[in-house]
C-alpha positions in Angstrom: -8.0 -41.9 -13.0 -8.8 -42.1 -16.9 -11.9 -43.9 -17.7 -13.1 -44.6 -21.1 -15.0 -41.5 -22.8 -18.6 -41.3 -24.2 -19.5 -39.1 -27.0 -21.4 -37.1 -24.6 -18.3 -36.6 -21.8 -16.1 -35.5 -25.0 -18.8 -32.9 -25.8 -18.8 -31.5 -22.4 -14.9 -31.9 -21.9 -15.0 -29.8 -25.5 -17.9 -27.5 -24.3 -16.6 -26.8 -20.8 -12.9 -26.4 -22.9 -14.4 -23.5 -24.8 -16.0 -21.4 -21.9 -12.9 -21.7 -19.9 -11.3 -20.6 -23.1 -13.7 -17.8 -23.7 -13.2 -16.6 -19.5 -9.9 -14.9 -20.6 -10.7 -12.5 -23.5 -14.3 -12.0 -21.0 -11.8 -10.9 -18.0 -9.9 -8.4 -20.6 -12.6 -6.6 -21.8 -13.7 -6.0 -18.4 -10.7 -4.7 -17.2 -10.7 -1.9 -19.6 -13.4 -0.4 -17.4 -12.9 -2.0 -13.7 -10.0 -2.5 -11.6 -8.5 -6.1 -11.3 -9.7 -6.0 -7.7 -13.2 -5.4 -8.0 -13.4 -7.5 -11.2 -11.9 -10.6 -8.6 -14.6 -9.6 -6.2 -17.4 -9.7 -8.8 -16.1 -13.1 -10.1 -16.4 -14.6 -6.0 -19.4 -12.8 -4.9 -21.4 -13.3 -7.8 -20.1 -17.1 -8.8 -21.1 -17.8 -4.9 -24.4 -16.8 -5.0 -25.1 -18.5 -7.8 -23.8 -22.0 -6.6 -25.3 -21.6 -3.1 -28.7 -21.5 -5.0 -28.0 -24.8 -6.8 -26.9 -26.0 -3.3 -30.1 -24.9 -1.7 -32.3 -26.3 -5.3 -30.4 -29.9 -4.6 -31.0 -29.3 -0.7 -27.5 -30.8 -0.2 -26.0 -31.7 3.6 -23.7 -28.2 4.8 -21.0 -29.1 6.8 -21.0 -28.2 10.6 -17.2 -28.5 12.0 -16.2 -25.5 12.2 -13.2 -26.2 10.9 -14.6 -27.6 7.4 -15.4 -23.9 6.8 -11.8 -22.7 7.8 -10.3 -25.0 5.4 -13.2 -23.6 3.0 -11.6 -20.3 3.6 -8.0 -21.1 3.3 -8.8 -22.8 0.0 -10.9 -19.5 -1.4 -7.7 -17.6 -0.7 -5.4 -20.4 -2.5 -7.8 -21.1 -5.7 -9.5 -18.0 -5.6 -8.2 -15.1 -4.1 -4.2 -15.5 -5.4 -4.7 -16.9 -8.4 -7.2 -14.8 -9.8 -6.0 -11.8 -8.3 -2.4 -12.4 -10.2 -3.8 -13.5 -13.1 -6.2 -10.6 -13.8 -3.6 -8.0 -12.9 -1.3 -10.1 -15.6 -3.5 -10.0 -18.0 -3.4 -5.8 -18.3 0.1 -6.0 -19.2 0.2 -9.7 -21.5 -2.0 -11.2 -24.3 -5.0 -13.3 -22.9 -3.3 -16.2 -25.3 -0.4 -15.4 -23.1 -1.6 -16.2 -20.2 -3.7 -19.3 -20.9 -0.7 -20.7 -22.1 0.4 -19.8 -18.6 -2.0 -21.1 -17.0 -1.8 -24.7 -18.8 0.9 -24.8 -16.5 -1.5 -25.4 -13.8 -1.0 -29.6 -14.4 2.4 -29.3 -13.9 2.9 -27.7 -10.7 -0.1 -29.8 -9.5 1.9 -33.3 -10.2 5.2 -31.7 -8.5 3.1 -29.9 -5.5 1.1 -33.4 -5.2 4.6 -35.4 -5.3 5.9 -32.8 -2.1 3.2 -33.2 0.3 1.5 -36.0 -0.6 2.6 -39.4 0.2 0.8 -41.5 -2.3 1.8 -39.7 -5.2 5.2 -40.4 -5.9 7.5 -38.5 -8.6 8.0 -41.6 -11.1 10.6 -41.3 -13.7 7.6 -40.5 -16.3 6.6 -38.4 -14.4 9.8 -36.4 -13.3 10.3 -36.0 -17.4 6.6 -34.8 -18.1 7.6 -32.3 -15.2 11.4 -31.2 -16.2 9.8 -30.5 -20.2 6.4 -28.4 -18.5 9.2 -26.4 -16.8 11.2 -26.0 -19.9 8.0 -25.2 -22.1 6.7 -22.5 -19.7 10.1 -21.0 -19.4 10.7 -20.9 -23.3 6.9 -19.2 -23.3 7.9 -16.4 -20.9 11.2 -15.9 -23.0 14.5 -16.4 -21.2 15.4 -12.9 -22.8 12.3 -11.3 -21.2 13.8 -12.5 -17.5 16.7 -11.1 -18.3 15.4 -7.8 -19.0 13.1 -7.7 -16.3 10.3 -5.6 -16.6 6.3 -4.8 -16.4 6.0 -7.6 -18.6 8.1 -10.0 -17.1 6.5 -9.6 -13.7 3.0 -10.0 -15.6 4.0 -13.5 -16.9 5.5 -14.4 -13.4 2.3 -13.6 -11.6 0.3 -15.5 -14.1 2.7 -18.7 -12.9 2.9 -17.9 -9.4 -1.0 -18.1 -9.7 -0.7 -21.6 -11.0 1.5 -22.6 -8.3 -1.3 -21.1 -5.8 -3.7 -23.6 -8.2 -1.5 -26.6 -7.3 -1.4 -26.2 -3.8 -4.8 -25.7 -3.5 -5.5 -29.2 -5.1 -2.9 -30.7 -2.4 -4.9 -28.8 0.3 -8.9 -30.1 -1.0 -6.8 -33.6 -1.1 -5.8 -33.0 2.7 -8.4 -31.0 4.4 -11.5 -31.4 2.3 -12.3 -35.0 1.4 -15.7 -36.5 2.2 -17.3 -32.8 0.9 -20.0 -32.9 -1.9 -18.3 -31.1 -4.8 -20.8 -28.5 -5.0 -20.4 -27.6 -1.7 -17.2 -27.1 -1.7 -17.2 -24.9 -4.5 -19.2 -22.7 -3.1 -18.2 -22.6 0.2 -14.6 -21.8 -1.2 -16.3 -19.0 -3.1 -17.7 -17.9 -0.1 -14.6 -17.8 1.8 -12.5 -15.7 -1.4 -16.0 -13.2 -1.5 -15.2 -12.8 2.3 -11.6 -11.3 1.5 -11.8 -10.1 -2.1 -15.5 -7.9 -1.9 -13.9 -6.1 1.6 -10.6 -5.6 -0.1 -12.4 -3.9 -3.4 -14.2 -1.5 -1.4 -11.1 -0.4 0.2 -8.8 -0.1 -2.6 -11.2 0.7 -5.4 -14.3 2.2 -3.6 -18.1 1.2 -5.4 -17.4 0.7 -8.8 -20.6 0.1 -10.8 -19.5 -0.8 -14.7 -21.3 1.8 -17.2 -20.5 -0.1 -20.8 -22.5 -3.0 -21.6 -19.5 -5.0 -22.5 -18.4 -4.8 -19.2 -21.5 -6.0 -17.9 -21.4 -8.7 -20.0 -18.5 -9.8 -19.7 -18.4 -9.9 -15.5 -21.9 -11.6 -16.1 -19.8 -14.5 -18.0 -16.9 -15.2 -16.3 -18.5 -14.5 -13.1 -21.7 -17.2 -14.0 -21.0 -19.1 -16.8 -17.2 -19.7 -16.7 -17.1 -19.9 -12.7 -20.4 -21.2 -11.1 -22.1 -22.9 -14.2 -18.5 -24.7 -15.2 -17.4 -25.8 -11.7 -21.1 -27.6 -12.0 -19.9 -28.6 -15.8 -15.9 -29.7 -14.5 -17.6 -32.0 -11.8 -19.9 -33.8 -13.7 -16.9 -34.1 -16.3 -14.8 -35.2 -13.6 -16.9 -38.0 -12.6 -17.9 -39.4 -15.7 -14.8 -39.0 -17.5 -12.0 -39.2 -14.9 -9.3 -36.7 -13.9 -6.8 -38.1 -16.4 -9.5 -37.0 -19.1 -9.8 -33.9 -17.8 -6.7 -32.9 -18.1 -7.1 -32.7 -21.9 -8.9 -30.0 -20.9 -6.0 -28.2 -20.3 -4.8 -28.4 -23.7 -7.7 -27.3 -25.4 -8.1 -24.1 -23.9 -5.3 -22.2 -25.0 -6.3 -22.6 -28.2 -9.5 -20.9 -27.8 -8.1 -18.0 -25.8 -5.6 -17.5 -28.2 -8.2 -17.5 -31.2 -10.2 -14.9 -29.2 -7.6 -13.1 -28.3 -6.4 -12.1 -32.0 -10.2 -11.8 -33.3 -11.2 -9.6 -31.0 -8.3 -8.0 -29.5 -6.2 -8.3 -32.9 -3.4 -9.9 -30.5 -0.3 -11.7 -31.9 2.1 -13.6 -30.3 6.2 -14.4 -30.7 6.8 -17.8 -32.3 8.6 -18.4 -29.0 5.4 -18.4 -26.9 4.1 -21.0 -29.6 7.1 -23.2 -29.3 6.3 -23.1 -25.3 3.5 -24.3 -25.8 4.5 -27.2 -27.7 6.8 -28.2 -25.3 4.1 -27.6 -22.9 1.6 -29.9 -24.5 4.5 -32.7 -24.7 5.3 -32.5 -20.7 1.6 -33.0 -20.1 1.2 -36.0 -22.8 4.2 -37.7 -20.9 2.2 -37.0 -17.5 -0.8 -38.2 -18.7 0.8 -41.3 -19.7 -1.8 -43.3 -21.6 0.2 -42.8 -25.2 3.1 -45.1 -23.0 0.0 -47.4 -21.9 -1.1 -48.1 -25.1 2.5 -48.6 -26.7 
């Protein structure tokens, strides 16, 4: 739903834009040090903690079926687990513009994965355009030429999407299995549920690993707390003051940011091609959105 927006819900759509933006240059520079594994496991346990303390400060109601918290772990492995797990190991072998670019994708799948499974969401002819030019704009970003040649880089960009498909279908599966749930709780019972696979699975792949540089430190410390538990607490509060059609102007304005980052910091540059994807990109989520039609 797109409600009208406040100054105050454009400066936290802007503000929650810009530490979602920042989480992809933060997840680079810590995987010069870490393994994408443990880095995941950091990002869960440490993002979980956190949110079960504001759960415990706003003494919210925890659910009790049993199977609440088996959905709660089903959707840890779909947004969690999968998708950051793909994306991280992506990012060692892309630009962190790249893959936010990527990951705008995200909107896309969700309207088509919502439009399979869901019965209430239909695929309108709007809507089947917004998704047909998302595809082509994600496929000219990846660079038919690259597929074609397939390589380390190739597969990179492909888990990045697959991880946004795994975004989609976790948004059908909170729509099916999770409504009713306060936000918060969710979130960090999801959290719970990926820190239950991911820290298990970095102790047996990578062993301990304690990060020495400060960077590193630093850097887990923000995408693990500020661009996990701080702005699922941010994207809620956006979410209900501003709508989900609003939100997804998010989407658009954090590519922007990563890309910035990524050539300050990292000196990265990108083909012109990956620019034109994005383009495209940025029209197939206009024509979704729909409200430049409404107002026509």
């Amino acid at each position: 739903m797109t409600q009208n927006m406040t100054s105050r819900a454009w400066g936290e759509l802007m503000l929650l834009a810009l530490i979602w933006g920042g989480s992809f240059l933060s997840i680079r520079v810590a995987l010069d040090e870490i393994p994408f594994v443990t880095s995941v496991a950091f990002r869960v346990g440490v993002a979980a903690l956190v949110l079960w303390g504001w759960v415990a400060l706003r003494r919210l109601p925890l659910p009790r079926d049993p199977r609440i918290w088996g959905a709660l772990l089903v959707m840890g492995v779909l947004n969690n687990v999968l998708p950051f797990s793909l994306m991280a190991w992506g990012q060692l072998h892309i630009e962190t513009g790249l893959t936010s670019i990527l990951n705008a994708g995200t909107a896309v799948f969700g309207v088509l994965a919502a439009a399979i499974f869901l019965a209430d969401e239909r695929l309108t002819p709007r809507r089947a355009l917004g998704v047909t030019i998302g595809f082509f704009g994600v496929a000219v970003a990846i660079g038919l030429e690259n597929l074609s040649s397939f390589d380390l880089r190739s597969a990179a960009q492909l888990a990045v999407v697959a991880g946004t498909i795994c975004y989609a279908l976790a948004g059908v599966w909170a729509r099916t299995r999770l409504t009713g749930l306060a936000p918060q709780v969710q979130a960090a019972g999801m959290l719970t549920g990926s820190s239950l696979v991911m820290v298990p699975a970095a102790l047996m792949i990578d062993g301990i690993v304690v990060p020495q540089q400060s960077d590193t430190i630093l850097a887990v410390g923000y995408y693990a707390v500020v661009a996990t538990a701080l702005a699922y607490l941010l994207y809620f509060r956006v979410l209900a003051t501003a709508g989900s059609g609003n939100v997804m102007l998010c989407t658009l304005m954090i590519p922007p940011v990563a890309i910035l980052l990524g050539a300050w910091v990292r000196g990265e540059v990108l083909a012109p091609t990956v620019y034109l994807g994005f383009a495209l990109l940025i029209a197939g989520l206009l024509i979704l959105d729909g409200r430049l039609f409404r107002q026509r």
